[in-house]
OpenMM code with the backbone's topology and positions (N, CA, C; nanometers):
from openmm import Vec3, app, unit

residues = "UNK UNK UNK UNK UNK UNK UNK UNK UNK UNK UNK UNK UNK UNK UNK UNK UNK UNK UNK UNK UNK UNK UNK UNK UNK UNK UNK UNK UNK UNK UNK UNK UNK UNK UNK UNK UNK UNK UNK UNK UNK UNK UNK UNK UNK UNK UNK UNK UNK UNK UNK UNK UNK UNK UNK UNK UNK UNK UNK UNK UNK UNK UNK UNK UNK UNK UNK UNK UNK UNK UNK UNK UNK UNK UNK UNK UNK UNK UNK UNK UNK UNK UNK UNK UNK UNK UNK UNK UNK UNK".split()
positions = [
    Vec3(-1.5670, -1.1104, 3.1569),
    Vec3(-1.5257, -0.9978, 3.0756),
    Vec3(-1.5197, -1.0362, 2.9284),
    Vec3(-1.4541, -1.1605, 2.9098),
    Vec3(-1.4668, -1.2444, 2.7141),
    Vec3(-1.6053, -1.2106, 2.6856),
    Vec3(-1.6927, -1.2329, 2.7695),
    Vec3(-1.8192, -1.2342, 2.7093),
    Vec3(-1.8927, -1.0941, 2.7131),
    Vec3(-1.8166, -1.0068, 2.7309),
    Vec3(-1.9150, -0.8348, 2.7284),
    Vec3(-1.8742, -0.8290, 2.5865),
    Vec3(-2.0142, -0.7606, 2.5343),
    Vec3(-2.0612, -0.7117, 2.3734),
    Vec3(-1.9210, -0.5780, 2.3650),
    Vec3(-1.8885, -0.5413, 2.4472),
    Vec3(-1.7824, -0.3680, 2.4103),
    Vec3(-1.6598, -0.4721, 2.4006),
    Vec3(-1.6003, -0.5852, 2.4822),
    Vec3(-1.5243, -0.6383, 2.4497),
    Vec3(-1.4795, -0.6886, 2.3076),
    Vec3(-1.6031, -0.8099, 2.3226),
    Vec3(-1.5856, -0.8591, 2.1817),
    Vec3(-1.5749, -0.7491, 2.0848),
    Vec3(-1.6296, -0.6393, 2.0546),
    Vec3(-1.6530, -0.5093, 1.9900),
    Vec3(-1.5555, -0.5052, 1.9604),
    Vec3(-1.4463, -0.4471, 2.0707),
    Vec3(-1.3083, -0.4098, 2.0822),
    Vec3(-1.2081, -0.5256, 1.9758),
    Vec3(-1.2499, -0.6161, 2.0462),
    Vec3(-1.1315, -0.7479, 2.0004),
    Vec3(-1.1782, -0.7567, 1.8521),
    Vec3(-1.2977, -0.7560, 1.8513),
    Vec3(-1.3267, -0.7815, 1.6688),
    Vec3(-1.2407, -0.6507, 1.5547),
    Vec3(-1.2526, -0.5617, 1.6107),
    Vec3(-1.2005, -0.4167, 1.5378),
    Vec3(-1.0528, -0.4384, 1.5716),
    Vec3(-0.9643, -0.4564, 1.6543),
    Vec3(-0.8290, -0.5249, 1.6403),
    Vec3(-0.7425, -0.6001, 1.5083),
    Vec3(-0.9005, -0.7386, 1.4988),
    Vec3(-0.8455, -0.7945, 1.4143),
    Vec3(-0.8539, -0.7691, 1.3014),
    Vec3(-0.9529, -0.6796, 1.2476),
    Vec3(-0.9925, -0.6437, 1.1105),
    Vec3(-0.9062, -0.5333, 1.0965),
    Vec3(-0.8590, -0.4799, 1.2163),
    Vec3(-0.6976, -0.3551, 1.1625),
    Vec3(-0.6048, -0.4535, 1.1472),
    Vec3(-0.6268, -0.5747, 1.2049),
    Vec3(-0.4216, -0.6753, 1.1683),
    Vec3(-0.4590, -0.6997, 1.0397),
    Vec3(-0.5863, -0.7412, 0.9989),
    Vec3(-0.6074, -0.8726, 0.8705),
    Vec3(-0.5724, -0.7005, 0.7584),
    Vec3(-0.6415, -0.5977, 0.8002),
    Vec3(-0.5886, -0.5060, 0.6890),
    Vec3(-0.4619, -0.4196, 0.6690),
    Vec3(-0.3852, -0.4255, 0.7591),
    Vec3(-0.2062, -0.4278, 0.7443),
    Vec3(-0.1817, -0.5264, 0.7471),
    Vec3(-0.1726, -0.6550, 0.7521),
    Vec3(-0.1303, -0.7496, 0.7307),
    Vec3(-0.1394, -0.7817, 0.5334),
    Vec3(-0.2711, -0.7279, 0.4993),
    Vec3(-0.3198, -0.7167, 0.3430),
    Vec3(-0.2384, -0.6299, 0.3043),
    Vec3(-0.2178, -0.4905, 0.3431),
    Vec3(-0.1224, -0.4226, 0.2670),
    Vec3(-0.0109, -0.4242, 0.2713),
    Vec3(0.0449, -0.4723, 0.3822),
    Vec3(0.2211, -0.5207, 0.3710),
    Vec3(0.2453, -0.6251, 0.2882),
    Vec3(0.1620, -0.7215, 0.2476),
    Vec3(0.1452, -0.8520, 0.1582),
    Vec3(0.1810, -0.7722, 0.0215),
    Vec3(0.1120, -0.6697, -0.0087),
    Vec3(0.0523, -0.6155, -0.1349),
    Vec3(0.2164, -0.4963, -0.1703),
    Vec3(0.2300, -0.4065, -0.0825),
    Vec3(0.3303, -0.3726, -0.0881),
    Vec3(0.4801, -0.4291, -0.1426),
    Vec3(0.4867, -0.5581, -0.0570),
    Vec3(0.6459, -0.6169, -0.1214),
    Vec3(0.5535, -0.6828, -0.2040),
    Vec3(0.4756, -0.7355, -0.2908),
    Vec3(0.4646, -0.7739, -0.4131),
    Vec3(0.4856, -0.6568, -0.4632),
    Vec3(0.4390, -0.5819, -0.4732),
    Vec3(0.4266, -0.4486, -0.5616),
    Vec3(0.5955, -0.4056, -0.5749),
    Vec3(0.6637, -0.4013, -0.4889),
    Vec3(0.8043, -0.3512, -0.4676),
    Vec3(0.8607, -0.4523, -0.5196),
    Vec3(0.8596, -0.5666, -0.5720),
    Vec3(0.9464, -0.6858, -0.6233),
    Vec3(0.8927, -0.6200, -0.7803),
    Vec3(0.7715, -0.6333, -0.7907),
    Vec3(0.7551, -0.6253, -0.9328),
    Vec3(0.7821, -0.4989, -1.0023),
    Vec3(0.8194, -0.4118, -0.9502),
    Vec3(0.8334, -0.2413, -0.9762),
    Vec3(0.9914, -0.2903, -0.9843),
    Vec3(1.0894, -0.3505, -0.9010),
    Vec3(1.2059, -0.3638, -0.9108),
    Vec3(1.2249, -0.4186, -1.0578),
    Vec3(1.1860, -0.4970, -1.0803),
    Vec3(1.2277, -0.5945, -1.1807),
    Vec3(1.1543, -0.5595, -1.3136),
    Vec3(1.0647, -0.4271, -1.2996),
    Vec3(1.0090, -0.3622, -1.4385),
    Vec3(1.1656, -0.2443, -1.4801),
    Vec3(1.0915, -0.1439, -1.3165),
    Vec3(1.1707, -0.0503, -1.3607),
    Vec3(1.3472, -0.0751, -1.3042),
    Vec3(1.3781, -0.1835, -1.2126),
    Vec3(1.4959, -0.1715, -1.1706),
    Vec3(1.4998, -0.0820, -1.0344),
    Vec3(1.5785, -0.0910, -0.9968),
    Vec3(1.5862, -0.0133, -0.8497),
    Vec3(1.5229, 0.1139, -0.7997),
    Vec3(1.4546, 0.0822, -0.7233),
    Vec3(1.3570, 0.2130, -0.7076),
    Vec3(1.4278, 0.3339, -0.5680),
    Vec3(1.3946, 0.4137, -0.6198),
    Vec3(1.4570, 0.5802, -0.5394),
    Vec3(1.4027, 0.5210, -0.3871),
    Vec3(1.5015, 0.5653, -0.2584),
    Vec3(1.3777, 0.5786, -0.1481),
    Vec3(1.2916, 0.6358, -0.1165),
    Vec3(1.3170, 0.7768, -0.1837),
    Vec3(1.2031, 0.8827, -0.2299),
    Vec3(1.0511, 0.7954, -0.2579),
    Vec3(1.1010, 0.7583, -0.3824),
    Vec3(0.9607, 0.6792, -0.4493),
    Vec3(0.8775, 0.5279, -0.3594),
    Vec3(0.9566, 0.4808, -0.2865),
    Vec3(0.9232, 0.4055, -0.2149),
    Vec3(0.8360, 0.4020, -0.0909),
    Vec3(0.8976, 0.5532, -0.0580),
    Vec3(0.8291, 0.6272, 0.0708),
    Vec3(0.6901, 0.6296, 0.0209),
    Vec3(0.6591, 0.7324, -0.0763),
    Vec3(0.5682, 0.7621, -0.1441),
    Vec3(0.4432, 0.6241, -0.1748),
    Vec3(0.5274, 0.5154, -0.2114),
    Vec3(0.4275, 0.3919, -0.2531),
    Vec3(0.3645, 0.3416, -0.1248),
    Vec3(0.4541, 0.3309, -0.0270),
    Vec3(0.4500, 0.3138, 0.1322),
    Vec3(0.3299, 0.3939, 0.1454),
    Vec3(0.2919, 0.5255, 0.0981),
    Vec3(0.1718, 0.5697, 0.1949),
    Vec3(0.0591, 0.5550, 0.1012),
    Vec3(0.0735, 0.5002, 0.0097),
    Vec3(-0.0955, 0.4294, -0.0889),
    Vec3(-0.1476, 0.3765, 0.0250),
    Vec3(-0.3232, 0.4538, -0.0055),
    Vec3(-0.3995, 0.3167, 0.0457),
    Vec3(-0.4073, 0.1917, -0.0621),
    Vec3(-0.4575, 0.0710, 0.0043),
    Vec3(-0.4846, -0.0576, -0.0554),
    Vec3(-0.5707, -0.0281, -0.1693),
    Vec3(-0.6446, 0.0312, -0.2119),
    Vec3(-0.7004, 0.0457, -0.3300),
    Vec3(-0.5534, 0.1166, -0.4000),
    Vec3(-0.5086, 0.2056, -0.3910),
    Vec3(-0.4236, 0.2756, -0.4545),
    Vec3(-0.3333, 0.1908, -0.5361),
    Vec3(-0.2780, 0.0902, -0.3979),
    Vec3(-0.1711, -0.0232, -0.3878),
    Vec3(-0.2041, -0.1276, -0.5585),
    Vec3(-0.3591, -0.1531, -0.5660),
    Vec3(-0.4313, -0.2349, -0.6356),
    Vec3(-0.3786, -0.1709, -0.7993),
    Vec3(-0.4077, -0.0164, -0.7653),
    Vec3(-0.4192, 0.0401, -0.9017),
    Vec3(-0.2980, 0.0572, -0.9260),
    Vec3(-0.2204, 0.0491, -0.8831),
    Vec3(-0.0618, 0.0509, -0.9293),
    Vec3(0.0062, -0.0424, -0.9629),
    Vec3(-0.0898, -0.1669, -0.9011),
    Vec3(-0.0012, -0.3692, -0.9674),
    Vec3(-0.0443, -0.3300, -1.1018),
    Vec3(-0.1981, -0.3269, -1.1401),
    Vec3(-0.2521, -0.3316, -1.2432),
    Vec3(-0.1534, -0.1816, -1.4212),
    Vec3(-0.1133, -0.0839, -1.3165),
    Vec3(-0.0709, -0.0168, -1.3771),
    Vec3(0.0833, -0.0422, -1.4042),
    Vec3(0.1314, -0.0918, -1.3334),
    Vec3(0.3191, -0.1378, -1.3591),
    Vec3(0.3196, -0.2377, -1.5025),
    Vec3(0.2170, -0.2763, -1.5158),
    Vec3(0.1878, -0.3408, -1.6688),
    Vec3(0.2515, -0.2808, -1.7654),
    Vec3(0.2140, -0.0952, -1.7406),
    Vec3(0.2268, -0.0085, -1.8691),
    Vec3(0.3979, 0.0687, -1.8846),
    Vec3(0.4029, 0.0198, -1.7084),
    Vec3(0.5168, 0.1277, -1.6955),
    Vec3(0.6592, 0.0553, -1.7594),
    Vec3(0.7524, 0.1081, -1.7700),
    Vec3(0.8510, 0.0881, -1.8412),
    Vec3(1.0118, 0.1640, -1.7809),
    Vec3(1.0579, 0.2482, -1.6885),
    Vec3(1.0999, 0.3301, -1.6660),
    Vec3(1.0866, 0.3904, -1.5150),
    Vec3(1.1283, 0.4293, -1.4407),
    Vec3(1.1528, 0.5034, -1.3441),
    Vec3(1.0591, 0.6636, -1.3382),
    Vec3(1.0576, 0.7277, -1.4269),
    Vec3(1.0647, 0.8150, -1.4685),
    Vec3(0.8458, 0.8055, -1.5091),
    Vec3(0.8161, 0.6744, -1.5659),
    Vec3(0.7201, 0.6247, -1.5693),
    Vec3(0.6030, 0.6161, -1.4418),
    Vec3(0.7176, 0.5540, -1.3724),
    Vec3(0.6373, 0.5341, -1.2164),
    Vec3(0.6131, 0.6847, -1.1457),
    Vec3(0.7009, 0.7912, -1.1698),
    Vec3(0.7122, 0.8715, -1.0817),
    Vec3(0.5855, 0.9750, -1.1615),
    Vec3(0.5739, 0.9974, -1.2748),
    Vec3(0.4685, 1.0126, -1.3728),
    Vec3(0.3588, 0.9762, -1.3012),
    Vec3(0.3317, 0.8653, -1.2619),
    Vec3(0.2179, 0.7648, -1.2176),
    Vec3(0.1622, 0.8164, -1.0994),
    Vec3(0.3194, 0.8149, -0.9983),
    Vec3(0.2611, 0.9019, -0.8626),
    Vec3(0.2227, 1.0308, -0.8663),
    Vec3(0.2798, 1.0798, -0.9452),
    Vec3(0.2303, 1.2367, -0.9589),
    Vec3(0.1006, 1.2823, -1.0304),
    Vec3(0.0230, 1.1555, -1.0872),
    Vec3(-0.1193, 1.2053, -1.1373),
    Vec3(-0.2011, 1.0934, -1.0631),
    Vec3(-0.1673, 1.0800, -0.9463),
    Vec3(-0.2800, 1.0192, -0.8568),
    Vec3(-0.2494, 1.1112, -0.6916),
    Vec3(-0.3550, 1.1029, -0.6275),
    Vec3(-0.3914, 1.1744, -0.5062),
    Vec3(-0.3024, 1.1305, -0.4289),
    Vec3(-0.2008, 1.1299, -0.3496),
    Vec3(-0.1507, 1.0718, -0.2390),
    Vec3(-0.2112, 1.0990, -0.0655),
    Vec3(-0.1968, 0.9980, 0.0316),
    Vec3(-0.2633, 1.0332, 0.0966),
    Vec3(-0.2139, 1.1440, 0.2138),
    Vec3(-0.2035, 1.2264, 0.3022),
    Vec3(-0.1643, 1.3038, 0.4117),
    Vec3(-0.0624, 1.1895, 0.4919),
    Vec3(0.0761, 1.2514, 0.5026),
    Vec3(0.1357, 1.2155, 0.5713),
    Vec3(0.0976, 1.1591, 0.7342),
    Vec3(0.1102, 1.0573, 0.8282),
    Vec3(0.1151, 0.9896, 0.8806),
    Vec3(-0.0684, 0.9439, 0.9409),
    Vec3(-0.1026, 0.9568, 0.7830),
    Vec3(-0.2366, 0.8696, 0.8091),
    Vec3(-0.2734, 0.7321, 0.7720),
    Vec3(-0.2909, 0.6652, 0.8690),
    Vec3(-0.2674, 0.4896, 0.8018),
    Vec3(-0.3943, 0.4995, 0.7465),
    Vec3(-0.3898, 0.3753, 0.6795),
    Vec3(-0.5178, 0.2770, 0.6124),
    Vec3(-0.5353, 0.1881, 0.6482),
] * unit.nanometer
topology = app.Topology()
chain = topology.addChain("A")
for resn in residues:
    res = topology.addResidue(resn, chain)
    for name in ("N", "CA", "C"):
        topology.addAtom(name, app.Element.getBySymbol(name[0]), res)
């Protein structure tokens, strides 16, 4: 059975869903440490919200906490980017 092509198939697509939640939970608490310590304690509201970025999203928001300054900044931020449909992973 290790050796059927639908297996391996199977088992290969497994791991490339762990290695890519495993990437965005990585990316997430970086992102949530460094958002803490820009803007200071973040809403759970806003957290929820960062929680459902995809990994590109995740990317454009390290790069953007550069600019931010404020609470009020970040929430600015989420509100002029696309968010994705509630309980759809990436």
């Amino acid at each position: 059975m290790q050796e059927s092509v639908i297996y391996q198939d199977i088992l290969q697509k497994g791991l490339q869903q762990g290695e890519e939640r495993g990437k965005k939970q990585e990316a997430l608490q970086l992102i949530m440490r460094l958002l803490t310590r820009r803007v200071s304690a973040i809403e759970p509201e806003i957290e929820q919200q960062i929680r459902t970025l995809s990994i590109t999203q995740l990317e454009d928001l390290a790069e953007a906490l550069l600019d931010l300054s404020s609470q009020s900044d970040l929430v600015n931020y989420l509100g002029n980017i696309s968010l994705p449909q509630p309980n759809q992973e990436d």
